[in-house]
C-alpha positions as CSV (number, residue, x, y, z in Angstrom):
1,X,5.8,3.3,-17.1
2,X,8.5,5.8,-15.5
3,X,6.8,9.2,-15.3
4,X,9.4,10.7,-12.1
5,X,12.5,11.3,-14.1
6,X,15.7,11.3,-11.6
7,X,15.8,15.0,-11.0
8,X,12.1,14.9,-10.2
9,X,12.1,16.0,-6.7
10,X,9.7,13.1,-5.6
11,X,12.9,10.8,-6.7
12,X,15.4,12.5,-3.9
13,X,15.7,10.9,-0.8
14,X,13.5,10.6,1.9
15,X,13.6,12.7,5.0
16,X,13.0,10.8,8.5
17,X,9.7,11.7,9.5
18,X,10.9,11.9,12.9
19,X,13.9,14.1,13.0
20,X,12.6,15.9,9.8
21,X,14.4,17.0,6.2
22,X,18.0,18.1,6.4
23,X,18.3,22.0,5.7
24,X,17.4,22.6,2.5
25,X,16.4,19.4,1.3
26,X,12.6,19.3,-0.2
27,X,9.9,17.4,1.8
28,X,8.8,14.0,0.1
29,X,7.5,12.4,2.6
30,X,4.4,11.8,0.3
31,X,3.9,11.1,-3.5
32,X,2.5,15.0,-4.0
33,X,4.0,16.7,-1.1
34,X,3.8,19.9,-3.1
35,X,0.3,19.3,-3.6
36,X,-1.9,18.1,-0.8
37,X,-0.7,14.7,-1.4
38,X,-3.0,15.2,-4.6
39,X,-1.1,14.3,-7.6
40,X,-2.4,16.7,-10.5
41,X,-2.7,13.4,-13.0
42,X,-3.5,10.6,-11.0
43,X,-5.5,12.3,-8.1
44,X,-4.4,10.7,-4.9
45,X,-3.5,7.6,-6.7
46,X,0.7,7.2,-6.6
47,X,2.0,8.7,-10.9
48,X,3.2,5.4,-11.6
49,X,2.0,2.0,-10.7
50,X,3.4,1.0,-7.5
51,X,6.1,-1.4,-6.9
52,X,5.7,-5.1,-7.0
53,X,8.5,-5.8,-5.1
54,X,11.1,-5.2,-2.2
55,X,14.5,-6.2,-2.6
56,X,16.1,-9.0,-2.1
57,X,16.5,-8.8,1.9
58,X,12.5,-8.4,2.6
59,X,12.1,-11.4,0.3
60,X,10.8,-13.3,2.8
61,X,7.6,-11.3,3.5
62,X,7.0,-11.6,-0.4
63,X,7.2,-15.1,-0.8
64,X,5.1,-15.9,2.3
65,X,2.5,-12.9,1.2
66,X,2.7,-15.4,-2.4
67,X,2.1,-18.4,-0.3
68,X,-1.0,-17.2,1.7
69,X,-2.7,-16.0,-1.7
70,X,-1.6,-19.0,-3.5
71,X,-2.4,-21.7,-0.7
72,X,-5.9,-19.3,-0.2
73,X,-6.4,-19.8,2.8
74,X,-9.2,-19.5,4.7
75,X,-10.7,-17.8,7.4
76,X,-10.6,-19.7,10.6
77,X,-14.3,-19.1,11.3
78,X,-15.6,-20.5,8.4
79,X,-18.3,-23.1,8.7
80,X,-17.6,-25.7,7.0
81,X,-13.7,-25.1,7.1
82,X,-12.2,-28.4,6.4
83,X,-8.9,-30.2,8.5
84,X,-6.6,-30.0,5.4
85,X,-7.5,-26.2,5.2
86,X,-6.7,-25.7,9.5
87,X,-3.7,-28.0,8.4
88,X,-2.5,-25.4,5.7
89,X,-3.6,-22.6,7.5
90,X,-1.3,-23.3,10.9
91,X,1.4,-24.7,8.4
92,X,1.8,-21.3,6.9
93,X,1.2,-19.3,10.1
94,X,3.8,-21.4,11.7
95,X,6.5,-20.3,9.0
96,X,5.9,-16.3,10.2
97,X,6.5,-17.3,13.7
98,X,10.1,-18.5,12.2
99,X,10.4,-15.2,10.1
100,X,13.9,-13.1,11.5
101,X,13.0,-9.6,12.4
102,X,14.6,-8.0,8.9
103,X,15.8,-4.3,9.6
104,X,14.1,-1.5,7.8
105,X,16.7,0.7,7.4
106,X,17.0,0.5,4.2
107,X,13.5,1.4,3.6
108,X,13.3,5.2,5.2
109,X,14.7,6.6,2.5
110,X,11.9,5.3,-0.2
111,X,8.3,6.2,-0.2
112,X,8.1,3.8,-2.6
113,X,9.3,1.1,-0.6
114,X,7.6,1.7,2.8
115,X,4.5,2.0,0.7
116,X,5.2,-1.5,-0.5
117,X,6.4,-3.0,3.1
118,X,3.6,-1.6,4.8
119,X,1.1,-3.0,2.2
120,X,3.0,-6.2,2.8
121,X,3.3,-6.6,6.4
122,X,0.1,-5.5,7.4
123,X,-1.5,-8.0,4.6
124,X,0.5,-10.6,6.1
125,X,-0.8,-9.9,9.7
126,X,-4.8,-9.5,8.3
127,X,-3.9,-13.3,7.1
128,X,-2.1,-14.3,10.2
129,X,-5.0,-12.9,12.1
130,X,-8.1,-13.9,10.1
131,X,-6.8,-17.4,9.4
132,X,-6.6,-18.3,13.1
133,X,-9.7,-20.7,14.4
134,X,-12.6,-18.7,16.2
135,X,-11.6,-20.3,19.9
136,X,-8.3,-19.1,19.6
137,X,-9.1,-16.0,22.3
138,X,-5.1,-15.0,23.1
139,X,-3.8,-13.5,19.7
140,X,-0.4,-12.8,19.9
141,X,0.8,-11.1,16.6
142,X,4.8,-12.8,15.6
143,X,7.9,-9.6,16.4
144,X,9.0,-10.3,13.0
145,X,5.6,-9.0,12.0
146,X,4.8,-6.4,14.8
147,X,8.4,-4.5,15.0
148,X,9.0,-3.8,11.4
149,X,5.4,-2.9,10.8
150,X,5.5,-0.5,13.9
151,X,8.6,1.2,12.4
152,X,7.3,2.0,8.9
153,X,4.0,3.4,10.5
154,X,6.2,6.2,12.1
155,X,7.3,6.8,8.9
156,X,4.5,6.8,6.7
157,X,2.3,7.8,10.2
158,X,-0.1,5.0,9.3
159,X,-2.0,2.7,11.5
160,X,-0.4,-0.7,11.5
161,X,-3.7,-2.2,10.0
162,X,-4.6,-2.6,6.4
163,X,-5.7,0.8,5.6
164,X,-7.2,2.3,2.0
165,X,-3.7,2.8,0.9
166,X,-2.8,-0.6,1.0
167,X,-6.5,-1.8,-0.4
168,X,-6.7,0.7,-3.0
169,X,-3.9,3.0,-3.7
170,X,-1.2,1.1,-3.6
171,X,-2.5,-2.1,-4.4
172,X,-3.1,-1.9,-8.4
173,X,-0.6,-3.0,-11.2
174,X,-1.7,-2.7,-15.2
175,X,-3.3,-5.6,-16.9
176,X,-1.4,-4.1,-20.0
177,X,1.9,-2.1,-20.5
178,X,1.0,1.3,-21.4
179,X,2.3,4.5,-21.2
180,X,-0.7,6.4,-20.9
181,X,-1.3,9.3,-17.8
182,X,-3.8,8.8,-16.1
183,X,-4.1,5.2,-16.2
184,X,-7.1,3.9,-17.8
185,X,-10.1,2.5,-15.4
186,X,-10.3,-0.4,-17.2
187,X,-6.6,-1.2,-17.2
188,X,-6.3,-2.0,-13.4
189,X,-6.3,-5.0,-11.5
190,X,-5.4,-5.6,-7.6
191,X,-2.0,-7.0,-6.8
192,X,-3.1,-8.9,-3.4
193,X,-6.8,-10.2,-2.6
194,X,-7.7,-12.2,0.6
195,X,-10.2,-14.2,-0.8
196,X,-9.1,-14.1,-4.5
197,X,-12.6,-13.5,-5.8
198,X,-13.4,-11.5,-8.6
199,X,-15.7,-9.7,-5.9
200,X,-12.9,-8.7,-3.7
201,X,-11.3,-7.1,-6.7
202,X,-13.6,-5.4,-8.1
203,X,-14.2,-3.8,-4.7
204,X,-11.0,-2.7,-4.4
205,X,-10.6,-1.4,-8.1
206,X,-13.9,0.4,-7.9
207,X,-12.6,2.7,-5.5
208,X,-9.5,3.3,-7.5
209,X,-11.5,4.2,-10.5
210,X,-13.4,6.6,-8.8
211,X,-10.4,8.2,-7.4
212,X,-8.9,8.4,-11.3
213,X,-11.9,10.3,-11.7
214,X,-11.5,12.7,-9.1
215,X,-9.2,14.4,-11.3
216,X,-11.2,15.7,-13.7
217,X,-13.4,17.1,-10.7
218,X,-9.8,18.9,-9.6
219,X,-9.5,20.5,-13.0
220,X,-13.5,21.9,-12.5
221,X,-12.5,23.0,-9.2
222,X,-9.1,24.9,-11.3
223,X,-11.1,26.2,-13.6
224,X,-13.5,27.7,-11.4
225,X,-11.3,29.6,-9.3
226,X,-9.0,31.2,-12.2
227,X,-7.8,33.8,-12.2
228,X,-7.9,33.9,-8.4
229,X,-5.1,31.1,-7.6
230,X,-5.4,32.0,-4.1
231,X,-8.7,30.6,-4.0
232,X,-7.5,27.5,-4.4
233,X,-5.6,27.5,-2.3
234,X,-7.5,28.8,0.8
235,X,-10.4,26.3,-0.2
236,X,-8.3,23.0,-0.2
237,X,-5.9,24.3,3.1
238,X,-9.3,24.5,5.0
């Protein structure tokens, strides 16, 4: 589903949040700039489902965000946590330790993609953190994890933690192609689950539902102000 065609402004180039948009280039540092980060089909859900994937050179943090789901491991206080699952657990920690600190250069210019690396990396630290055992007081968080992660939260000024963007809003893919706008409720499914339970997920896509709805409560909200646009306005700016 491609709903941004290439002259969409939401398709130009990112500014840097720090040094700001180049004179006369358009602010996209969100999804919806031009809206309150509200997107008039999809509410604050992203217009197309978001991306699956980095590129090649972040491959890494995919395949070891595939092996933690796949492996599912387990929370290091769990009672009745067995040695094979410690074993696994430390096996798979021990490969982000080894991770190199990839540059995110390449990223600044995509919301897309520091939507996607943030979801990643602070995934990848929940598991890294959470999979420890209990009596494991001194956490210290891998660089390859922290300095990347650090640098996309300027960006996106996000706390590096797993936040409701990277639970809800940017963590849903279709269970069937279709072009259909909004997306429909029942067509969703998570992307990444900690526990891989069919309770996590629906947890997750719950929310995401219930912001697909919110549009329709945005069009009664329209509605009610026409003709007086500036209404509008003045209501959601305060």
């Amino acid at each position: 589903m491609d709903l941004l065609l290439p002259s969409h402004f939401l398709s130009q180039p990112r500014p840097d949040t720090v040094d700001g948009p180049p004179a006369g280039v358009v602010d996209t540092t969100t999804l919806a700039a031009h809206d309150y980060d509200v997107d008039t089909r999809t509410g604050f859900m992203p217009p197309e489902p978001p991306m699956t994937r980095l590129p090649g050179l972040f491959e890494p943090w995919e395949v070891l965000l595939d092996e933690a789901q796949v492996q599912s491991l387990q929370l290091g206080r769990k009672p009745d946590i067995t040695d094979a699952e410690k074993e696994t657990s430390e096996s798979w920690r021990a490969r982000v330790r080894e991770l190199p600190t990839i540059p995110t250069t390449v990223l600044m210019q995509s919301e897309l993609l520091l939507r996607r690396a943030h979801h990643v990396l602070a995934w990848l630290m929940h598991f890294y953190i959470h999979s420890l055992p209990p009596d494991d007081a001194d956490v210290h968080i891998p660089a390859p994890i922290t300095i990347p992660l650090l640098q996309i939260c300027v960006q996106l000024q996000l706390p590096p933690v797993v936040t409701y963007s990277d639970d809800v809003l940017y963590n849903w893919a279709l269970k069937q192609p279709s072009t259909q706008t909004p997306p429909s409720p029942d067509n969703l499914r998570s992307l990444t689950l900690f526990s891989g339970t069919p309770d996590e997920e629906a947890f997750y896509i719950t929310s995401a539902r219930c912001e697909l709805r919110g549009v329709a409560a945005l069009d009664i909200m329209r509605d009610w102000v026409v003709p007086r646009p500036e209404t509008f306005h003045d209501m959601l700016a305060g």
